[in-house]
N, C-alpha and C positions, 0 to 999 in steps of 0.2 A: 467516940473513941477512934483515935489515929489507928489505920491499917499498918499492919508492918510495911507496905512497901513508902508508906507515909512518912514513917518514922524512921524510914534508912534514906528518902529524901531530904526530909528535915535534920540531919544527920552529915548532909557536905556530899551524899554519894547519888553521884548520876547513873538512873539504873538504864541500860540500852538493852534492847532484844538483839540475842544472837541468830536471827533469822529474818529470811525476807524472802516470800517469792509472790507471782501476778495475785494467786489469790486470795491472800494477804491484803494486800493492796485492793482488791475489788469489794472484797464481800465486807468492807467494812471493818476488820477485826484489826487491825494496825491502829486506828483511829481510834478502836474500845480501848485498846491496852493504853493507849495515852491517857484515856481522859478516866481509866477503872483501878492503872493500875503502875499508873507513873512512871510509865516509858518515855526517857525525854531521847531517845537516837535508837540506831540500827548498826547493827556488823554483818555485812556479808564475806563469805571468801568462796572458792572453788567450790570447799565441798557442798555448801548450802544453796550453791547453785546450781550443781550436780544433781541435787535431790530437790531442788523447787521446778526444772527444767524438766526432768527423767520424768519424774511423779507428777506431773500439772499437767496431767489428762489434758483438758481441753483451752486451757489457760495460753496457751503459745505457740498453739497447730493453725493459728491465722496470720499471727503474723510469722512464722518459718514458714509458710505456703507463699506469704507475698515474697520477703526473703528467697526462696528457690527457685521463684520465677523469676525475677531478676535479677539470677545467676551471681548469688552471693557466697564468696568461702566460707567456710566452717568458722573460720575465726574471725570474720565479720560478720556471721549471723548471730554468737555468741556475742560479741561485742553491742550490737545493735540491742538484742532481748536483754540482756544484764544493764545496758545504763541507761533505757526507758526504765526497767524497775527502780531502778537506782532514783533518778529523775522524780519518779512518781511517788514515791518514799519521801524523798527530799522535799516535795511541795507538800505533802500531808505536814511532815513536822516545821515546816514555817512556821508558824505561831510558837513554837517550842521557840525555836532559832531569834525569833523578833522578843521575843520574852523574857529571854536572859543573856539580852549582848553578845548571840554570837557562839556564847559556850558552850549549848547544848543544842537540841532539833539538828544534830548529824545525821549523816546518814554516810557509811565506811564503802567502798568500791577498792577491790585490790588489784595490782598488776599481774598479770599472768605469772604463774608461780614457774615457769619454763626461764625466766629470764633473773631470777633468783641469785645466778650468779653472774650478769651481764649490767655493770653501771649503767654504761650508755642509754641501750634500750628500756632500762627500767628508768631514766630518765623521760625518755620519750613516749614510752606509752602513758605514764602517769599524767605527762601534760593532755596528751588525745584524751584521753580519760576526763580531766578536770574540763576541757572545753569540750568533747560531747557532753555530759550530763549538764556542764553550763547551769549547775547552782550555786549559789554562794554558799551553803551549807553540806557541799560533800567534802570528803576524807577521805584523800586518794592512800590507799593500806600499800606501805610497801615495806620488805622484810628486812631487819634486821644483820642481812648476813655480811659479812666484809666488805661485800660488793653493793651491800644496799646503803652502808652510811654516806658514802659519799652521792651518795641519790639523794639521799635525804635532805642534804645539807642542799645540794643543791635544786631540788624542789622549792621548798622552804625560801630558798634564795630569792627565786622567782617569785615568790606572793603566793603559792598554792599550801594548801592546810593538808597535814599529814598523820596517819595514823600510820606510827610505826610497832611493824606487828613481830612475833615467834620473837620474843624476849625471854630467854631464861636465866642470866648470869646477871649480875649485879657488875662484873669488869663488861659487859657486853652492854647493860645499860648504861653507866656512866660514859661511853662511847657515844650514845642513842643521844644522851641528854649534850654533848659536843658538839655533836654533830648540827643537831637543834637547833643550839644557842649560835654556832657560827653560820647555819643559816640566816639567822634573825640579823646579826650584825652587817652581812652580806647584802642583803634587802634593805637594813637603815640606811648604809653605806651608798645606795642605787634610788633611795627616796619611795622608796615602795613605803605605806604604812602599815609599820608592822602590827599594829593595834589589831588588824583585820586577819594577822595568819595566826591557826590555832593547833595544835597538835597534843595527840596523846600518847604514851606508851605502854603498848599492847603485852603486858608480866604473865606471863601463862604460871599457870596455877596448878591443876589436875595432874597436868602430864608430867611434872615432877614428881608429885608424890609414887605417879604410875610405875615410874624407872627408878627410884630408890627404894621404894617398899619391895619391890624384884630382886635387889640385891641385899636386902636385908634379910630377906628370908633365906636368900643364899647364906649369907654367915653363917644364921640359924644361932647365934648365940640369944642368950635371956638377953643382956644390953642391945643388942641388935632389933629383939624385936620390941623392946622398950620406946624404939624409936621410932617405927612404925606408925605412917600417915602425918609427920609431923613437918617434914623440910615445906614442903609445899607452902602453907601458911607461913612457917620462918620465913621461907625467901621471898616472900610478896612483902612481909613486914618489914623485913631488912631494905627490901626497893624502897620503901617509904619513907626509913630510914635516909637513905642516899638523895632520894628526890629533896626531902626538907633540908638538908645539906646542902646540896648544891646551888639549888635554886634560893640561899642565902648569902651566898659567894658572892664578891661585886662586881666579876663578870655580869651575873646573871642578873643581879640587882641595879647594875647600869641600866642593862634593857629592857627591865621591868619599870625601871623611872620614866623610861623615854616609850611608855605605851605597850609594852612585850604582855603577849599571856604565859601565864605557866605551862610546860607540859606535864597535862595531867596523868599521874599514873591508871591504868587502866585493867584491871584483871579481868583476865582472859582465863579461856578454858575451865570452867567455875559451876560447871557439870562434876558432879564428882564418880568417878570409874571405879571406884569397891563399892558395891553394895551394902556394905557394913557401915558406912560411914552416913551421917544425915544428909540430906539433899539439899540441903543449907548453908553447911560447913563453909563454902568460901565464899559465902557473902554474910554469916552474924561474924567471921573470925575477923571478915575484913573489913570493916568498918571506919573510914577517916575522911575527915574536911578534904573536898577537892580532889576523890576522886571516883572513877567510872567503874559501875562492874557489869559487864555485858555476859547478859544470859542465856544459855536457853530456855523455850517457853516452859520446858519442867520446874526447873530452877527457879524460876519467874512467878510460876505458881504455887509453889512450896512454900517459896518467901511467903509469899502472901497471904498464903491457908496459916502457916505457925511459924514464921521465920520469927524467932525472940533477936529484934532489935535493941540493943542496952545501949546503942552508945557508940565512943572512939573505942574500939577496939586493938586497935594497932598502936597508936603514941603510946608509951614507957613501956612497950614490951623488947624493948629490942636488944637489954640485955638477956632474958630468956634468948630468944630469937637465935642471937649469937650461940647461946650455949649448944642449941641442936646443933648446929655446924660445928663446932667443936666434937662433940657426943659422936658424928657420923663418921667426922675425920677418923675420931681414937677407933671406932669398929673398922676403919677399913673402907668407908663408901670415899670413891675419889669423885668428889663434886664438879668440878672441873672435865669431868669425862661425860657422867651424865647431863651435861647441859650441852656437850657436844654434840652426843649421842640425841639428844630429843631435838637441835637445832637440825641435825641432818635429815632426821625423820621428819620434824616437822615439813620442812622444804619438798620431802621424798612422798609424802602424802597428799601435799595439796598437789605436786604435780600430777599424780597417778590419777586427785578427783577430777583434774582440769583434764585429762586426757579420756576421762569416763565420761566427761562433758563436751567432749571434743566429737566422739563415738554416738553419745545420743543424738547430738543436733546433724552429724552428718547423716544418720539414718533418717532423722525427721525430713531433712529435706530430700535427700534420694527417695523418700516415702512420695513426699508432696511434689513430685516430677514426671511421678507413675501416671 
C-alpha cells in the first residue's frame, strides 16, 4: 500500500522540507526523509536559520571559532555557515536533481531580507550567493516586493534559478510570472540555454487565512464567520488558476517550445496557525500536477501518519474559489489591504529573524575571541 506522501508524489506534487540546519545534514536525517518520506528539495530563509544557528549547540561553534579568528564580520560569518549548509544540502539531493531533469533535488538559499527593498543589491548578493554555494541545483529565494521583480527578471536573465518568495496577490503573482517569462526571453536573446534555468513561486498559504480570519471575527456577523478559514486555500487555488492560464498564453508557449520550464507554483507557509484546523489542510486541499508544497517537518509528518490524499484537488474548483472572494468582498474584508498588510510583515519578520541572527553569530564569535 502507497504511503500518503507516495500518493501526493504520484499525484504531480514535489513535497520539499521547510527546514535545514548542520545537524540535519550530519546525523543523517535529511537523507532518511528522502528515501522514507519523499522529500525531493529544501527551503531555507532567515528565520530557520535563526533557529538552526541559535539552537545547534555544537553544530557551528568550529567553524565561528575559525571564522573569529580570522577576523570575519557578522555578515560574512553568516554568509560562510548558511551556504556550506546550503552546499551540503545541495549534494545530498543530487540524485534527486540528476533523476528528474533538473526539476527537483533543490535546495532554496534567500537574499538578505534587509535588501528587500533595494533592486541593485538584491541583484548582486543573489549572484555571490549562486557562485559561493557553486551548485547547479540551488534556488537563490528572492522576495516578491516591487523592488524584487526586476531582480528577478534580471537573475533569471543571467542563467541563475530563482525561487521567488512572500507571494500573496494573484495581481502580485501575475507580475512574478512577467517578470519570469521576460527573464527567460532575455537569456534566449544572450544564447544562455534556458532549458537549464528553473524557478518556482513561493503562494503563502497560512498567513492569509491568519489575517482574514482576524477580521472576520471583527465583523462578527453569522456570514462572516461562515467564511472563516477559507481565503487561504481559495487563493492558492485561484494561483493555479492563473498559473494554467498563463503559462498557456503564446508568450509563454513560445519559450516553452524553444526549451523554457514552467514556473512551478509553490505553497508556502502550509503549517497551519489555528489549532482547530487539521494539520493537513494545505496540503490534501492542495493537490495539482506540477506543483511544490514545502513543509514543515510537522506537516511532513502529519501527511504521512493520515494525510488522505484523493487526488487533483484544485482543477474545477475555481468557480467555488471565486465565490469566497466574492462572499469576503459582500462582508467587508478589503483583500487588497490584507495581502498588503502580510507582504509588509512578511518582509518586517524575516528582517527582525535575520537581525536575531545577526546578534547570535556576533555573540558566537566575540565568544570564540575570549
Amino acid at each position: 500500500m502507497s504511503t500518503p506522501t507516495e500518493k501526493l508524489a504520484a499525484a504531480g506534487v514535489s513535497i520539499w522540507l521547510d527546514d535545514l540546519s548542520r545537524s540535519r545534514i550530519t546525523s543523517g536525517n535529511l537523507a532518511e526523509l528522502i528515501e522514507t518520506r519523499n522529500v525531493t528539495g529544501v527551503t531555507t530563509n532567515p528565520t530557520i536559520f535563526q533557529g538552526a544557528i541559535g539552537g545547534g549547540g555544537d553544530s557551528y561553534s568550529s567553524q565561528l571559532s575559525e571564522l573569529a579568528a580570522g577576523g570575519a564580520s557578522v555578515d560574512d560569518a553568516i554568509f560562510a555557515a548558511t551556504t556550506d549548509d546550503v552546499r551540503d544540502a545541495a549534494d545530498i539531493f543530487r540524485p534527486v536533481f540528476d533523476a528528474t531533469g533538473g526539476v527537483d533535488g533543490r535546495v532554496s538559499i534567500e537574499v538578505s531580507p534587509d535588501l528587500a527593498h533595494d533592486t541593485d543589491e538584491t541583484i548582486a548578493q543573489a549572484r555571490q550567493l549562486h557562485e559561493r554555494v557553486a551548485r547547479e541545483n540551488v534556488l537563490i529565494k528572492i522576495p516578491a516586493t516591487k523592488a524584487g521583480l526586476p531582480a528577478i527578471t534580471e537573475v533569471i536573465a543571467s542563467g541563475i534559478s530563482v525561487n521567488v518568495t512572500l507571494i500573496f496577490s494573484l495581481e502580485r503573482y501575475a507580475e512574478v510570472i512577467d517578470a519570469y517569462l521576460t527573464g527567460l526571453e532575455r537569456a534566449k536573446d544572450s544564447g544562455i540555454d534556458i532549458s537549464k534555468i528553473h524557478s518556482v513561486a513561493s503562494f503563502f498559504v497560512s498567513r492569509v487565512d491568519t489575517e482574514v480570519d482576524k477580521r472576520l471575527k471583527a465583523i462578527g456577523t453569522d456570514e462572516a464567520a461562515a467564511l472563516t478559514s477559507l481565503a487561504g486555500v481559495a487563493n492558492a487555488r485561484l494561483a493555479y488558476e492563473l498559473y494554467e492560464q498563463k503559462f498557456a498564453e503564446d508568450r509563454a508557449r513560445t519559450l516553452i517550445d524553444a526549451g523554457a520550464n514552467l514556473q512551478r507554483p509553490l505553497w508556502a507557509s502550509t503549517g497551519v496557525k489555528d489549532p482547530a484546523l487539521p494539520d493537513t489542510l494545505y496540503v490534501t486541499e492542495l493537490v495539482a500536477p506540477g506543483t511544490v508544497n514545502t513543509m514543515p517537518e510537522k506537516t511532513l509528518q502529519a501527511t504521512f501518519d493520515h494525510g488522505e490524499i484523493a487526488g487533483d484537488t484544485i482543477t474545477g474548483t475555481y468557480a467555488a474559489a471565486h465565490k469566497v472572494f466574492d462572499d469576503l468582498a459582500g462582508v467587508g474584508v478589503d483583500f487588497a489591504d490584507v495581502t498588503q498588510v502580510l507582504e509588509d510583515e512578511g518582509v518586517e519578520k524575516f528582517i527582525a529573524s535575520w537581525h536575531d541572527l545577526q546578534k547570535t553569530v556576533a555573540d558566537a564569535l566575540a565568544e570564540a575571541t575570549r
